[in-house]
N, C-alpha and C positions, 0 to 999 in steps of 0.2 A: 273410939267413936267413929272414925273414919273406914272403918270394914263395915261399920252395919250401912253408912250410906254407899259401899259401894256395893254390899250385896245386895239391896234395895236395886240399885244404878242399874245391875247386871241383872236382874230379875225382870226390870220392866223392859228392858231393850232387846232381853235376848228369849221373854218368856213364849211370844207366837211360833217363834220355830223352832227352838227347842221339845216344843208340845208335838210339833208338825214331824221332827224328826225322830220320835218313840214312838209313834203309829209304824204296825208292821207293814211290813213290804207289800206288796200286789202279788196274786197270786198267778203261778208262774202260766202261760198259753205253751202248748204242744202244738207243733209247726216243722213238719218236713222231717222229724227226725228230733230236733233242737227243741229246748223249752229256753223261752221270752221271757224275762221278770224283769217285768217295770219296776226302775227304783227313783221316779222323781224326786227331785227333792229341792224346797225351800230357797230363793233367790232374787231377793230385793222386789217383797212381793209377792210375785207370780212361784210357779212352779218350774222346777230345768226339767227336758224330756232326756232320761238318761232308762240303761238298762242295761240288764245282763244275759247273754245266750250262752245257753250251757249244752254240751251234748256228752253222752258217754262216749268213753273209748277203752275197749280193752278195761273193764276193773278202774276208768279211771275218768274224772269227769272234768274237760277243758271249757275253760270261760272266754268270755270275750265281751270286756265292759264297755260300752260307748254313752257318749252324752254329746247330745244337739244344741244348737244355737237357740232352737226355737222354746219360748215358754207361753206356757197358760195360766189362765185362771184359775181353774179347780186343778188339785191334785187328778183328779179323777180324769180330765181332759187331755193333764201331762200322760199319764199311763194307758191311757188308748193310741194317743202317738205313739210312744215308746213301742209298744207294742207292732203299729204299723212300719215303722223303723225297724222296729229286729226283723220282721218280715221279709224288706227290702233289704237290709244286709245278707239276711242267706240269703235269696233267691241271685241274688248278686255276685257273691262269693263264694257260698256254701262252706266246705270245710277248711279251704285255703285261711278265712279268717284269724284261724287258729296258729298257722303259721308263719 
């Protein structure tokens, strides 16, 4: 009797982001070379401004995951930062990031 109350328990505490984190990702922004994919996600609340910058090299595709302090409201608001963030990471770094 004590697994259906706690799969109940775990259904209601953990059902808003669980939902929030099976929605696909943001579709990636071309930028200087590199593509931006917003990957906010889910954080007492709000949304965390994170993402991924990908570029080709040679046959071979190097990432570079960051996530920010700052959170929003809407998913949607997290991934237009994200976005302005990977911006300011290349324009900053450019392919050094990588290494």
């Amino acid at each position: 009797m004590s697994s259906i109350f706690k799969s109940l328990w775990s259904r209601l505490t953990n059902s808003g982001e669980a939902r929030v984190a099976a929605e696909p990702a943001a579709e990636a922004v071309e930028y200087k070379g590199f593509r931006i994919r917003p990957a906010p996600y889910p954080s007492r609340g709000q949304y965390q401004t994170a993402g991924v910058i990908e570029k080709d090299f040679e046959g071979s595709v190097k990432e570079h995951r960051f996530v920010r302090a700052e959170t929003h409201a809407s998913k949607d608001a997290a991934a237009a930062f994200a976005v302005a963030k990977g911006r300011q990471i290349i324009d900053e770094q450019g392919d050094r990031m990588f290494g």
